[in-house]
N, C-alpha and C positions, 0 to 999 in steps of 0.2 A: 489688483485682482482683475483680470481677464474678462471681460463683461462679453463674452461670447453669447450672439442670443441663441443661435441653435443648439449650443450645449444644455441652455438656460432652459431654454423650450422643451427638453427634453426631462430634464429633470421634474419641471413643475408637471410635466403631464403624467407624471408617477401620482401626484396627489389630487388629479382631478376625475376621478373615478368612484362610486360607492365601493365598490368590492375591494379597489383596492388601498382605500384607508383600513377596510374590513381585514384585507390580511395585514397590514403591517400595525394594524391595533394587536391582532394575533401574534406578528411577532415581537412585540413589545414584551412578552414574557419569557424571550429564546429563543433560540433555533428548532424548527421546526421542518419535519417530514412535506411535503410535499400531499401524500396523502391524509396527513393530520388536515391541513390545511384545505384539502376538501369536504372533510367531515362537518368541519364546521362553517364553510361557507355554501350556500346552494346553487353550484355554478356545474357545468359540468369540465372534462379533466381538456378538453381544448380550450377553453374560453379561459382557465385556469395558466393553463401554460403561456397563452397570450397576455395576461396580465402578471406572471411573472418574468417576462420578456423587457416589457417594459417597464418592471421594476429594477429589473437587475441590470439592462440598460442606461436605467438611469445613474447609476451606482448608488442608491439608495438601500437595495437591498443586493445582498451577496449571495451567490448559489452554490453549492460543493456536489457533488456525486457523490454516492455511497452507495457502493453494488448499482442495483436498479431504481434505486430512488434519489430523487435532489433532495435536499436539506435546506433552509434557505435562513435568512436572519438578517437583522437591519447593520447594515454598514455601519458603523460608527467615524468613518471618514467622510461617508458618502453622506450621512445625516448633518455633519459640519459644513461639508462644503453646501449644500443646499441651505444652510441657515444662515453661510456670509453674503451667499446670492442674494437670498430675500434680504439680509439687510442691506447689501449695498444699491439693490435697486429700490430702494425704499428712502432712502438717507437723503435728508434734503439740502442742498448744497449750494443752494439760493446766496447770493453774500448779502442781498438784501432782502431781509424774510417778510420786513413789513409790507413791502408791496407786492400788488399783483404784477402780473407781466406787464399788463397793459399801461399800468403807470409809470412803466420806464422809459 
């Protein structure tokens, strides 16, 4: 896997935000309106598109057009590929685990 950090960087910065765990708790139950999704977040509709920006940037969540409004809903490619990242930057690969660094 491609341990690209700026792609990496991009991606986790989708989940370092309150609002926007707040929509994609929201769309954990669907696809969702754009204006749904301000009803129930108290953001207004610029700050709104700036966090769906970098949602869908991230590929975490996906956006479609319909007429005049986005629809929006969680990737389910985009939620894989963000969960092999966290585990492979997490995956400890030490071949000697009992020591620290320094005892080597």
């Amino acid at each position: 896997m491609d341990l690209n950090e700026k792609k990496i960087a991009m991606i986790f910065k989708a989940f370092c935000d309150e609002n926007r765990i707040r929509i994609l708790k929201l769309l954990t139950t669907g696809e969702k309106c754009a204006c749904k999704l301000l009803e129930e977040i108290n953001i207004t509709q610029p700050t709104m598109s700036h966090h769906m920006k970098i949602l869908c940037d991230s590929g975490i969540v996906a956006g479609r057009k319909e007429g005049k409004w986005m629809h929006y809903s969680i990737s389910p490619e985009g939620a894989e590929i963000a969960a092999k990242y966290l585990k492979e930057l997490t995956k400890i690969t030490c071949s000697d685990a009992d020591k620290s660094c320094c005892e080597k």
